[in-house]
KEKE-3310 file (N, C-alpha, C; in steps of 0.2 Angstrom, whole numbers, plus 5000, padded with zeros to 4 digits):
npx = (4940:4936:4922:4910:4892:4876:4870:4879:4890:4901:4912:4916:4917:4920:4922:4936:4953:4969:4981:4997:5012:5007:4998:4982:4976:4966:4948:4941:4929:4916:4911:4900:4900:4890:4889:4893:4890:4897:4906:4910:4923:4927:4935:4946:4964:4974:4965:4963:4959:4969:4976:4963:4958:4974:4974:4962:4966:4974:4988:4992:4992:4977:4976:4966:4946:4935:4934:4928:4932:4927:4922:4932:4940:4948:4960:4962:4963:4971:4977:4967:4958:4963:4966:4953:4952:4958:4969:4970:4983:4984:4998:5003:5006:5012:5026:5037:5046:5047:5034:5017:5007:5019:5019:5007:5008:5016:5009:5002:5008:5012:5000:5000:4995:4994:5004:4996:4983:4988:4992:4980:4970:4977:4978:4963:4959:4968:4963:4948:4949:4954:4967:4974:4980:4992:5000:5011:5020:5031:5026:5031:5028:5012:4999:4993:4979:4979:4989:4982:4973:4977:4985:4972:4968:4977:4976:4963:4969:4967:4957:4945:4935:4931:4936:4950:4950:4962:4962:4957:4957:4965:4973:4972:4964:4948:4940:4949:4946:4931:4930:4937:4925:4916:4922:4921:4909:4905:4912:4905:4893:4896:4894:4907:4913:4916:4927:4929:4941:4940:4945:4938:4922:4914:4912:4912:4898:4894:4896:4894:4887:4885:4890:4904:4909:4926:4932:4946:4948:4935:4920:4910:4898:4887:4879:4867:4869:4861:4854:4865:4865:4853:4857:4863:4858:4848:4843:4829:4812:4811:4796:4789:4779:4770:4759:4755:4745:4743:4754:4756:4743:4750:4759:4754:4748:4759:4769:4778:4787:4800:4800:4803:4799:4803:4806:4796:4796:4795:4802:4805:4811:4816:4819:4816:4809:4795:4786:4786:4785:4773:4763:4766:4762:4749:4743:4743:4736:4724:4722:4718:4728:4739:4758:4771:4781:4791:4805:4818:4829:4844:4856:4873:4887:4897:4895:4892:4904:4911:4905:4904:4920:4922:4927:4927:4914:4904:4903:4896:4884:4878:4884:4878:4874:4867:4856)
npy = (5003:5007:5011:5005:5013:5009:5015:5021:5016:5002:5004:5015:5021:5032:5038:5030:5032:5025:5025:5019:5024:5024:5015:5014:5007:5008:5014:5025:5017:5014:5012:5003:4995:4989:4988:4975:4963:4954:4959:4957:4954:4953:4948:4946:4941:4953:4965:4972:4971:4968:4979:4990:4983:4987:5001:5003:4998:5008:5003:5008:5025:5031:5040:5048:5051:5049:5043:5032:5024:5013:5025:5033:5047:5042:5051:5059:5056:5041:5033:5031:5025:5011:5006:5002:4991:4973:4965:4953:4947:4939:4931:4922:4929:4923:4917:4906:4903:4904:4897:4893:4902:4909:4915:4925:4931:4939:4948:4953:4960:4969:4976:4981:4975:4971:4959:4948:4951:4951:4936:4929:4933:4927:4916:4911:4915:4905:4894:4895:4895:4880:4878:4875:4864:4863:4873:4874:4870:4870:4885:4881:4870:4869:4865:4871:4875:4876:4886:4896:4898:4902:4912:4920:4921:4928:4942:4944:4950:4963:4964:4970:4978:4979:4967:4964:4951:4947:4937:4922:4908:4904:4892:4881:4866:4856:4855:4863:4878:4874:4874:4888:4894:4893:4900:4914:4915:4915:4926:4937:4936:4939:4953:4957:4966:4962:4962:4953:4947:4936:4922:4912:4909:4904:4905:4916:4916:4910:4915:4932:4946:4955:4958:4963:4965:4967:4974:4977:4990:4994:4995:4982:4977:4975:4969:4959:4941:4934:4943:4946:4936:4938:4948:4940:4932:4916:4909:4901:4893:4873:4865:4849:4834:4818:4814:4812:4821:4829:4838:4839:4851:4858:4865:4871:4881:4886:4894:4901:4891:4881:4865:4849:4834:4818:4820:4824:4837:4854:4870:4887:4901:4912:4921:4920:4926:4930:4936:4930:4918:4917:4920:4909:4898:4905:4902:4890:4884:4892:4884:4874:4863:4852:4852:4842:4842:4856:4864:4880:4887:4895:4907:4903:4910:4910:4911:4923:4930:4927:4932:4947:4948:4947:4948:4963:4965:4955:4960:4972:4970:4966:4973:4982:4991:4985:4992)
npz = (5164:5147:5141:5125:5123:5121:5114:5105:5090:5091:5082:5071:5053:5042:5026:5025:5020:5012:5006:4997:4991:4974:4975:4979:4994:5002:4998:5003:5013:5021:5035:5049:5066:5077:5095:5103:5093:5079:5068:5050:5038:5023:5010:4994:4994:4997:4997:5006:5018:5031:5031:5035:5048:5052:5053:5059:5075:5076:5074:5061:5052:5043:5028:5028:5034:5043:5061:5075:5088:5102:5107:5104:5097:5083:5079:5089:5100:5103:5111:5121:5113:5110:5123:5125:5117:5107:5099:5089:5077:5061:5060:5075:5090:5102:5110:5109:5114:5129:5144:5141:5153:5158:5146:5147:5160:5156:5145:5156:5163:5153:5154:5165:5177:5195:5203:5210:5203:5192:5191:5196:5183:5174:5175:5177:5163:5157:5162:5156:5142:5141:5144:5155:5158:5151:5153:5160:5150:5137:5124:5113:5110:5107:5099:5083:5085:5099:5102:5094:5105:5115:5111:5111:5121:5130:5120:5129:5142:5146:5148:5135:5125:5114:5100:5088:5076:5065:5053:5063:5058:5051:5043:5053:5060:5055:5068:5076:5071:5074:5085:5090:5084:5096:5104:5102:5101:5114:5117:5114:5118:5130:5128:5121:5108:5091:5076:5064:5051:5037:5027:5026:5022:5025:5040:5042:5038:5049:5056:5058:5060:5053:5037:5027:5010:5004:4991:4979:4984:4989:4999:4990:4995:5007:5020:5030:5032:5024:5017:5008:5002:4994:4984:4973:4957:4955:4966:4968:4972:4972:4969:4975:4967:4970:4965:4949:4940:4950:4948:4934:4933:4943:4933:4924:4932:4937:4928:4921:4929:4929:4923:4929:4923:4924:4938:4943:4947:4949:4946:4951:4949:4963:4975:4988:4996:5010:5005:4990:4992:5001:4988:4978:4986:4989:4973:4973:4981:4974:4963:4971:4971:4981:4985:4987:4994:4998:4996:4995:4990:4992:4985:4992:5003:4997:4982:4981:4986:4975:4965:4968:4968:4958:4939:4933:4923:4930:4943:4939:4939:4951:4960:4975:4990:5004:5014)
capx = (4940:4930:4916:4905:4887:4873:4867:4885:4892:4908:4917:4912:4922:4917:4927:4943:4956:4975:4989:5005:5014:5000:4992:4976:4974:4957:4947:4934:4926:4912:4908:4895:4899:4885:4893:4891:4889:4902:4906:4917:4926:4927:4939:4951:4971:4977:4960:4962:4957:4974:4976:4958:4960:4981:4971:4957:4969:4980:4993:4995:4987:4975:4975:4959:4942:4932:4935:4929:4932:4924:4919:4934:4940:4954:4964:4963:4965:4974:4978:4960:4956:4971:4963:4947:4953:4962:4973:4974:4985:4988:5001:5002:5009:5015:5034:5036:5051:5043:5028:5010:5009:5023:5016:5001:5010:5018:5005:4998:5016:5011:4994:5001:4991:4998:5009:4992:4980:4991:4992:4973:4969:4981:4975:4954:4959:4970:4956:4942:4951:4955:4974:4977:4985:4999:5000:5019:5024:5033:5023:5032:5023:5007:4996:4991:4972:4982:4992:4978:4969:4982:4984:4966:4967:4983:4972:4960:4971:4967:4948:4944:4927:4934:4942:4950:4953:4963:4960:4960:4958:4969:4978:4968:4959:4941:4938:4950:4942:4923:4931:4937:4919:4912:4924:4921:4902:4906:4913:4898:4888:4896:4894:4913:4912:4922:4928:4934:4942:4942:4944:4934:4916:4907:4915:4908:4891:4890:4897:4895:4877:4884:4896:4906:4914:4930:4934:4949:4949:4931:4914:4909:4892:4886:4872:4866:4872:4856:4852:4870:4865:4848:4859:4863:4852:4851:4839:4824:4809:4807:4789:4790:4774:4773:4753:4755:4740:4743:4762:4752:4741:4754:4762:4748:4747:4766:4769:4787:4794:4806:4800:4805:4794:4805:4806:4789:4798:4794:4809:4802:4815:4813:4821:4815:4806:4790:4780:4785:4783:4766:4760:4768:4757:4741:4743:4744:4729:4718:4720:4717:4736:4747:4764:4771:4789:4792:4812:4819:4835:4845:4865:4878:4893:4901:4891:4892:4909:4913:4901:4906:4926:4925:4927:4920:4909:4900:4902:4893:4877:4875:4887:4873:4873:4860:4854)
capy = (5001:5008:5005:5008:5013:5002:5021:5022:5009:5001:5006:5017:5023:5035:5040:5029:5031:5022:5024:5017:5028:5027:5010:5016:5001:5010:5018:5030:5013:5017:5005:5004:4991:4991:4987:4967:4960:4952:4961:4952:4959:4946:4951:4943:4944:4961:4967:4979:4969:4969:4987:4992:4982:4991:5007:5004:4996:5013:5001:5013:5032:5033:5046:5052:5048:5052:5035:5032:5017:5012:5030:5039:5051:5039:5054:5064:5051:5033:5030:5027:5018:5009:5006:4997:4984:4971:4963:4946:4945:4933:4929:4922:4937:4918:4917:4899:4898:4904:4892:4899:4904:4914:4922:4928:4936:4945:4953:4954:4966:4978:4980:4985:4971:4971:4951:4946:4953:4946:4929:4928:4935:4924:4908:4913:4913:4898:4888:4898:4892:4873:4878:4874:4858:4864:4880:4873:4869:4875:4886:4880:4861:4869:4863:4876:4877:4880:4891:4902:4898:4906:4921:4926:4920:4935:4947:4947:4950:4968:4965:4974:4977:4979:4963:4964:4947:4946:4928:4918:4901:4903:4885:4877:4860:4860:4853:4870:4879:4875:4877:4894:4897:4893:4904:4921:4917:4916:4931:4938:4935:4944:4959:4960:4967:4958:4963:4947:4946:4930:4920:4908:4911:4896:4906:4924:4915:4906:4920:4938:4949:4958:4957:4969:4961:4972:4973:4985:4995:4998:4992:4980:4976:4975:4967:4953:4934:4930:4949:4948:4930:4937:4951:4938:4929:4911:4908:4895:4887:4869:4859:4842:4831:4813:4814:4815:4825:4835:4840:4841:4856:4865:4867:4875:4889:4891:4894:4902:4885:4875:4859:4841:4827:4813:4820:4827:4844:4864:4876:4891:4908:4915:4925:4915:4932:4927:4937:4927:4911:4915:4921:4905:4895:4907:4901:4883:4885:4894:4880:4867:4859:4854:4853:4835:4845:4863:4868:4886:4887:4902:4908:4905:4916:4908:4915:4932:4933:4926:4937:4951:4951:4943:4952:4970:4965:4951:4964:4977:4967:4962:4980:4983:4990:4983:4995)
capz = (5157:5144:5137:5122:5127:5118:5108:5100:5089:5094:5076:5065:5050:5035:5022:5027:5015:5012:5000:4999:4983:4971:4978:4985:4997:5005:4994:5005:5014:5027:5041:5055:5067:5085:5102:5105:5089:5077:5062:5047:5034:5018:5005:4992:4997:4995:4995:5009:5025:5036:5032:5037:5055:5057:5056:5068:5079:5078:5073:5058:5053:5042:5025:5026:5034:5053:5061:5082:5088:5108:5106:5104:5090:5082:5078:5092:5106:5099:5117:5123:5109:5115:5131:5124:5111:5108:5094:5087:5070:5057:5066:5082:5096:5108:5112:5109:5119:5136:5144:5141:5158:5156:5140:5149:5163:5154:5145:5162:5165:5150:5155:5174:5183:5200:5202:5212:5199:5185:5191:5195:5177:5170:5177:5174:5156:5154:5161:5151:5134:5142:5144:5161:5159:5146:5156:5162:5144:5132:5121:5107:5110:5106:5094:5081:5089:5109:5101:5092:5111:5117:5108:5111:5127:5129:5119:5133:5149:5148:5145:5131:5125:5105:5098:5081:5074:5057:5049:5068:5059:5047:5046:5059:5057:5054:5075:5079:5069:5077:5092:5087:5084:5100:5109:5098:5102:5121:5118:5110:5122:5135:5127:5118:5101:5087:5070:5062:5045:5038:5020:5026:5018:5031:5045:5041:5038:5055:5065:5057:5064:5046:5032:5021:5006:5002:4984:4974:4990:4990:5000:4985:4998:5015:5025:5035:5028:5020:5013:5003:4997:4988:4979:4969:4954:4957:4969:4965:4975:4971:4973:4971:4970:4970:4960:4941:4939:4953:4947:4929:4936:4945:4929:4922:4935:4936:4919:4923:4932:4924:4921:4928:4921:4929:4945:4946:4950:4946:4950:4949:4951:4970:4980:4994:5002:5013:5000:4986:4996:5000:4981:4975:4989:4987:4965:4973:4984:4971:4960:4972:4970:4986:4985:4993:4995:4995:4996:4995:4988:4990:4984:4997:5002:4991:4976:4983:4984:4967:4960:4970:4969:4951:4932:4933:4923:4935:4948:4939:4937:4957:4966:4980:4997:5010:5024)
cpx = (4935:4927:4910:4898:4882:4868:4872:4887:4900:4914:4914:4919:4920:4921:4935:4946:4962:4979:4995:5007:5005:4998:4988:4975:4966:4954:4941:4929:4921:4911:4905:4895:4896:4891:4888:4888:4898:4901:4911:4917:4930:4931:4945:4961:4974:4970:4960:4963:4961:4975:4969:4959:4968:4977:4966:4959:4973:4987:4997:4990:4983:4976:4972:4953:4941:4931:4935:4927:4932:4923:4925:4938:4946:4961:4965:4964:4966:4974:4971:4956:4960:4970:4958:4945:4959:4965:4975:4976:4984:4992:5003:5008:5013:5024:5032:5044:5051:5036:5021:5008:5013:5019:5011:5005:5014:5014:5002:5005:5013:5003:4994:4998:4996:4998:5002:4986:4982:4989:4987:4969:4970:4979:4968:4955:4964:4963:4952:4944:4955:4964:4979:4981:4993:5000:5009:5025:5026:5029:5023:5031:5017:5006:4996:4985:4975:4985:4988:4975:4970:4982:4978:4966:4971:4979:4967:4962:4969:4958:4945:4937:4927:4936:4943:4954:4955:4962:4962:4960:4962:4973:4976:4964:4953:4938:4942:4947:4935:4925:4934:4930:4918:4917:4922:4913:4901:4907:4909:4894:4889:4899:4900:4910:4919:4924:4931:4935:4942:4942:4940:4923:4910:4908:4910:4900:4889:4891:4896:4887:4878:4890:4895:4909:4916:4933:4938:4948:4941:4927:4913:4899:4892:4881:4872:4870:4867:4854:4859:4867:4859:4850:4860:4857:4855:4844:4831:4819:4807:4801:4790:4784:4776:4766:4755:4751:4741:4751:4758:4749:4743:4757:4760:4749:4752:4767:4776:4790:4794:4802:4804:4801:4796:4804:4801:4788:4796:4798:4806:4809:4811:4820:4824:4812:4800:4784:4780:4784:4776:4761:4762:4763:4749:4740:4743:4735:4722:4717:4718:4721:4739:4750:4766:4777:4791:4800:4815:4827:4839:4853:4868:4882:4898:4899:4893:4899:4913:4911:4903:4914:4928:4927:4922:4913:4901:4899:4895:4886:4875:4878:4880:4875:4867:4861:4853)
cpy = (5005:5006:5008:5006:5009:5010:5022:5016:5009:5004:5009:5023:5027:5040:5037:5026:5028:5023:5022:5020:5027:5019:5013:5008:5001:5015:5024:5024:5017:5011:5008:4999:4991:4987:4979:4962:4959:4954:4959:4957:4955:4951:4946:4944:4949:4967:4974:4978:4970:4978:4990:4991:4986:4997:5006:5003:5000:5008:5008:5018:5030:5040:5051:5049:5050:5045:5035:5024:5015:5021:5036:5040:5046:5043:5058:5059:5045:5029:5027:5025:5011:5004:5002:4992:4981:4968:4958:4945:4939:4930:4928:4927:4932:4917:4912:4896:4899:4897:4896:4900:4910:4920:4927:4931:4940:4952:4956:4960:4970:4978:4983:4981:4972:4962:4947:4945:4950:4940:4926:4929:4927:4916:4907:4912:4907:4894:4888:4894:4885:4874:4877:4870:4861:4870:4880:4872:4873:4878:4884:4873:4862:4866:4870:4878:4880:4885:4898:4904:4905:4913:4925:4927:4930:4939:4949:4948:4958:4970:4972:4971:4975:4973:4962:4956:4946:4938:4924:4911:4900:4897:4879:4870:4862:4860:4861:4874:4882:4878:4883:4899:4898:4899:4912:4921:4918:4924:4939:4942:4939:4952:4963:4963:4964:4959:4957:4949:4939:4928:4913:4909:4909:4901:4913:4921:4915:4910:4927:4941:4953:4958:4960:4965:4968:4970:4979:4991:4998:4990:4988:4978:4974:4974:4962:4947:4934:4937:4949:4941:4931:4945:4947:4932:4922:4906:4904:4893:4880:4866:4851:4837:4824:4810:4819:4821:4832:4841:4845:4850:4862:4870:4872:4880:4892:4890:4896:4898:4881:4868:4851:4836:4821:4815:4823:4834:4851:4869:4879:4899:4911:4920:4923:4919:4929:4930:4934:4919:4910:4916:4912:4897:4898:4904:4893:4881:4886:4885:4871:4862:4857:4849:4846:4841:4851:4864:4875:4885:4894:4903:4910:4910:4914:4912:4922:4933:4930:4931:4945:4956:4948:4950:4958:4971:4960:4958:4971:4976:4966:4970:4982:4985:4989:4987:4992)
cpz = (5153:5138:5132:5125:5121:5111:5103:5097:5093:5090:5073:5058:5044:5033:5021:5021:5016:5007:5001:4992:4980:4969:4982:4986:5001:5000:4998:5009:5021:5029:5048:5061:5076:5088:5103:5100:5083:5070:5057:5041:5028:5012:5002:4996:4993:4993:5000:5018:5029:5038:5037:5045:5057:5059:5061:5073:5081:5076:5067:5056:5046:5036:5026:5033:5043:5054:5072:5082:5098:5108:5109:5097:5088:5083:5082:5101:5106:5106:5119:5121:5111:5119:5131:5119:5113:5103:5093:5079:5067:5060:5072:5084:5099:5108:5115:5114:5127:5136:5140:5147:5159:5150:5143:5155:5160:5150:5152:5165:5160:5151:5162:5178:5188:5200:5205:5205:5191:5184:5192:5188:5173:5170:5177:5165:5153:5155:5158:5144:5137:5140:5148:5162:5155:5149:5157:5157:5141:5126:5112:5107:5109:5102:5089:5084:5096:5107:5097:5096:5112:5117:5109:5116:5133:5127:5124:5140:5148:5149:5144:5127:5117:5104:5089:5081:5068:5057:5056:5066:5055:5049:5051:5056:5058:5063:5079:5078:5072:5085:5095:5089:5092:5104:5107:5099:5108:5122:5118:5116:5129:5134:5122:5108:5095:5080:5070:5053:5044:5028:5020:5026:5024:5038:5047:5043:5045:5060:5066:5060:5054:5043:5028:5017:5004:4994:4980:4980:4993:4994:4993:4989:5003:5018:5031:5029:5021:5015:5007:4997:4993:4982:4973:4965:4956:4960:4966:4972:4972:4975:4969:4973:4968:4967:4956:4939:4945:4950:4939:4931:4939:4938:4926:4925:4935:4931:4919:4926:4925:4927:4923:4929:4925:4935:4949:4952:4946:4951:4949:4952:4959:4974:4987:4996:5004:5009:4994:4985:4994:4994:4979:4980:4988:4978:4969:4976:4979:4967:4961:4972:4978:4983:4990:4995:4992:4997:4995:4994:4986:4988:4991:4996:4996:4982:4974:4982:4978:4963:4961:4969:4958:4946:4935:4931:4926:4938:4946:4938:4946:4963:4968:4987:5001:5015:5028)
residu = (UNK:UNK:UNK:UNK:UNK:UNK:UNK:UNK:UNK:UNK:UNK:UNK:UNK:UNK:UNK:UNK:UNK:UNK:UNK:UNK:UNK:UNK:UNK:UNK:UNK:UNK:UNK:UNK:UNK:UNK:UNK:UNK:UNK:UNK:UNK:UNK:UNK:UNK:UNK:UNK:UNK:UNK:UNK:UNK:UNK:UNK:UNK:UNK:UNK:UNK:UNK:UNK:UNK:UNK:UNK:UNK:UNK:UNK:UNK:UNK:UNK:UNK:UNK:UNK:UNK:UNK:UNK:UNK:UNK:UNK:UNK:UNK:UNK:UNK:UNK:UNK:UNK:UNK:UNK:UNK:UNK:UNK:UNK:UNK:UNK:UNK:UNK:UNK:UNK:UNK:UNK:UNK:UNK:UNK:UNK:UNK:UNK:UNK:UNK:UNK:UNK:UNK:UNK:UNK:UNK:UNK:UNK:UNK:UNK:UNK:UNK:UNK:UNK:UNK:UNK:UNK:UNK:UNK:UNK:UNK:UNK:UNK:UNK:UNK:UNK:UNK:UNK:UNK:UNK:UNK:UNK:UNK:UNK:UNK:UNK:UNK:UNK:UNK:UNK:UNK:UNK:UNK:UNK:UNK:UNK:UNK:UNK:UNK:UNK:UNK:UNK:UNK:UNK:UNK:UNK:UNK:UNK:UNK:UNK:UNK:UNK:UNK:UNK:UNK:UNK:UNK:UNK:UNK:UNK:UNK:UNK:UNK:UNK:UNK:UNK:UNK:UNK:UNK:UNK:UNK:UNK:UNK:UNK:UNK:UNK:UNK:UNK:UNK:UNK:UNK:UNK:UNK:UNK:UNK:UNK:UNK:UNK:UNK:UNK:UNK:UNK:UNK:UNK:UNK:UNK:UNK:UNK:UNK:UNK:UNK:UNK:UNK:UNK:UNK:UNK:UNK:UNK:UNK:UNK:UNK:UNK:UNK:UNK:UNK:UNK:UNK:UNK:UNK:UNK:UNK:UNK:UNK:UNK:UNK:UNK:UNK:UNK:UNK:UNK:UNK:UNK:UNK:UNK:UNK:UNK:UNK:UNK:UNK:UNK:UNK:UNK:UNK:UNK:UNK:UNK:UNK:UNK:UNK:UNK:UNK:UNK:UNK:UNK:UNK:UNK:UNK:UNK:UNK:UNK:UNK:UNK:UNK:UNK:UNK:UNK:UNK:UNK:UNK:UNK:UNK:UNK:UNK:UNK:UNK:UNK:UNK:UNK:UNK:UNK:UNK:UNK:UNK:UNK:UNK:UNK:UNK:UNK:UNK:UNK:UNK:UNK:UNK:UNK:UNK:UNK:UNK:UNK:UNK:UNK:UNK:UNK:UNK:UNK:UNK:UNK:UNK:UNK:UNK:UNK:UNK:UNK:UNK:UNK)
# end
């Protein structure tokens, strides 16, 4: 099998273009994504994101753009990129009128397992995804959660180190869902590497090492969770004392917070950075104030990607890339 080494990233894409007639659906996006880290790809519908994943999957070519993907050239060997990833759609892959059992042997027939090899496979990952018991049934008595198990379960019979997921929870309840999660962090962990796409913002947060937001065919920004949420304005620390005079006093120092008399609170614009933390405690300090309750409040993905995929003109106050 192959394997990317821990010097190369897993994905890496620059300049990758798409047109359908004169829909540019990729506009020139560049992506970096390391070997054993989960990278997400956050975008409105019709923003880009399925196309992006056909191409890296070789499902479809590519206009433009230098694109290796487990360290090999997209365009000049598809097959062993082929070779080192794996493919879970929107759409479940499962043949609902076969068992799940069956499903799985039979990907275990197109990856050439021998019937021993297959069957061993095949039953290592029903149990890994709690599939054992329903293994006998018909795949079409799944639930939607056993049925997206499934599918991933399937994706890994050829143990692939790449895994491209388009929206895995799409439709899922919140308890499949988390349990979604834990497996795509299992998978993590032992080294696999995971594009996910997803339109769930909580998902990205809780599971990406770094996030693209795709917008009108382009990068719209890209960082870690916490680096996209301080592109946007928002962000505040409150202090909250519970002595008048001392609340009094702060007020005095910080002279840019907002003001609450009732609640003997001072917002003050923040960032949240540890440098503007400590300035805002050294001003606390000098003047001899402590703070009963310090809070740090910063803009969710949610923010980011409203702000990001909104009106041009939102976008054109916050468009940033984080290195």
């Amino acid at each position: 099998m192959t394997t990317t080494t821990s010097h190369s990233p897993a994905i890496a894409a620059k300049g990758l273009r798409k047109a359908y007639g004169d829909k540019t659906v990729l506009d020139g996006i560049d992506l970096v994504v390391p070997a054993g880290t989960v990278f997400s790809l956050l975008g409105p519908n019709g923003a880009g994101k399925t196309t992006a994943v056909k191409i890296l999957s070789t499902l479809i070519t590519a206009d433009a753009g230098e694109l290796r993907v487990g360290g090999h050239d997209l365009a000049a060997d598809p097959q062993a990129v082929r070779a080192a990833i794996g493919v879970t759609g929107q759409f479940s892959a499962v043949d609902g009128l076969i068992t799940g059992e069956e499903n799985m042997l039979l990907m275990a027939d197109l990856h050439h397992l021998s019937r021993g090899e297959g069957r061993r496979t095949a039953t290592e990952l029903l149990e890994r995804f709690d599939l054992l018991e329903a293994a006998k049934k018909p795949a079409s008595t799944y639930s939607g959660g056993m049925k997206r198990r499934l599918d991933i379960a399937m994706t890994l019979v050829g143990g692939p180190r790449i895994i491209f997921l388009d929206e895995p929870t799409t439709g899922l309840d919140p308890r499949s869902r988390h349990n979604m999660w834990g497996i795509i962090r299992e998978l993590v962990s032992d080294g696999v590497t995971v594009f996910l796409t997803t339109q769930y913002l909580e998902e990205a947060d809780e599971l990406a090492d770094r996030i693209a937001v795709l917008n009108d065919g382009k990068i719209a920004a890209q960082g870690t969770a916490e680096e996209l949420k301080r592109l946007i304005p928002g962000g505040h620390v409150r202090l909250r004392f519970t002595d008048p005079s001392a609340y009094q006093s702060a007020a005095v120092v910080l002279r840019e917070a907002t003001r609450d008399d009732e609640a003997l609170a001072l917002q003050i614009p923040s960032g949240g950075s540890q440098r503007e933390l400590r300035s805002i405690l050294d001003w606390l300090d000098t003047a001899g104030v402590e703070a009963d309750e310090l809070t740090v409040h910063t803009p969710d993905l949610d923010d980011v990607f409203f702000a990001l995929t909104g009106p041009a003109n939102v976008r054109s106050q916050t468009k940033e890339t984080v290195r």
